[in-house]
C-alpha positions, 0 to 999 in steps of 0.5 A, a space after each residue: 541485489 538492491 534492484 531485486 529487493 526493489 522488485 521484490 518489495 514492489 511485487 509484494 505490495 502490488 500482491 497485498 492489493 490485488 488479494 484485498 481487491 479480489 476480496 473486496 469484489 468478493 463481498 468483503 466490505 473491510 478488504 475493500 476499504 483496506 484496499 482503497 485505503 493502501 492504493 491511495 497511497 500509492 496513486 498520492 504518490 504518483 500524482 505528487 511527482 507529476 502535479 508538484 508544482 500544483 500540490 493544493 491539486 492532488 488530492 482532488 485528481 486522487 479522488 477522481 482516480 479512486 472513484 474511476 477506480 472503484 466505478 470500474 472494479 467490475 473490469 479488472 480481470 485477476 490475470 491482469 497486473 493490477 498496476 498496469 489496470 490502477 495506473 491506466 486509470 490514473 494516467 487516464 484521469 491525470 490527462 483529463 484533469 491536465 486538459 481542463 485545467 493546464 496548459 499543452 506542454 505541460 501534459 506533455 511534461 507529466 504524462 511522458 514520466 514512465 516512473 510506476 505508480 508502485 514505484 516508492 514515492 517517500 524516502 520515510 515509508 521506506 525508512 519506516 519499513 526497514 525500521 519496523 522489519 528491525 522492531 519486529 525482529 526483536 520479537 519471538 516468533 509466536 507474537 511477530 508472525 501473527 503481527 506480520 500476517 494479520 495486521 501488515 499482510 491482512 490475513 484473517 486469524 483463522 488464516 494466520 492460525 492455519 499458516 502458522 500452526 498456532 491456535 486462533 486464540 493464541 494468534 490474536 494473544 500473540 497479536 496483543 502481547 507483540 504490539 504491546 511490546 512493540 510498543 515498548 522498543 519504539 518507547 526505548 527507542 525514542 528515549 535513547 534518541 533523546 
């Protein structure tokens, strides 16, 4: 059961990516931030279990990855899995930077990991989630739908409207009122810990 939640969770998120990139590439300038926004994410991840022993290093190779990523977005093919397109690039400009600056064995050692680059990297986001997934069940679903497909899905109000059945309008109420009272259980929350 765990590994299908894993999998599942793992191809939302590739799912989320690649509609952000298809917008972007389709002119949607804010969809494309988003996109290069979350993918960084990921590919932080992936160079931190490969370059842990050179930490002050991942963010310089990251924003060569992201720059190849970007430099070649006319490339990927939406049929394709964008993981192994994003993870291509990344393994591609992990090796360049290990010849230029490491020593042979230790390329070796880095590239032979085949953990994914979608795979979690944190043990807190996946904590943070699950804490999130329990807050806005607590909400009603007039304001946790609108949440959960704007603001973690990156529909737009209209989208959200059509999908939900709710008026744009009380979308972006439901948006405000549930963030608000989101905003009051993490308060609750944080003062029963103390």
């Amino acid at each position: 059961m765990q590994r299908t939640n894993t999998q599942d969770t793992l191809g939302a998120r590739e799912r989320q990516l690649q509609v952000l990139l298809l917008r972007g590439l389709a002119g949607d300038a804010q969809a494309y931030r988003e996109f290069l926004a979350a993918l960084a994410l990921h590919v932080r991840g992936f160079l931190r279990r490969r370059l842990y022993q050179r930490p002050a290093e991942i963010e310089d190779v990251l924003q060569e990855v992201l720059l190849a990523v970007h430099n070649a977005r006319h490339t990927y093919q939406p049929q394709q899995p964008l993981t192994a397109w994003v993870q291509a690039i990344a393994r591609y400009k992990l090796a360049d930077y290990l010849r230029r600056y490491a020593r042979h064995d230790a390329l070796h050692d880095l590239l032979e990991d085949d953990s994914g680059l979608f795979a979690v990297s944190e043990e807190a986001p996946a904590e943070a989630s699950r804490d999130l997934a329990k807050l806005l069940g607590r909400l009603p679903e007039r304001q946790r739908l609108p949440i959960v497909h704007v603001k973690l899905e990156g529909l737009s109000v209209e989208e959200t409207a059509r999908i939900t059945g709710l008026s744009s309008s009380a979308v972006k109420v439901g948006i405000h009122r549930g963030l608000k009272a989101l905003a009051r259980l993490i308060r609750g929350s944080e003062e029963h810990e103390d």
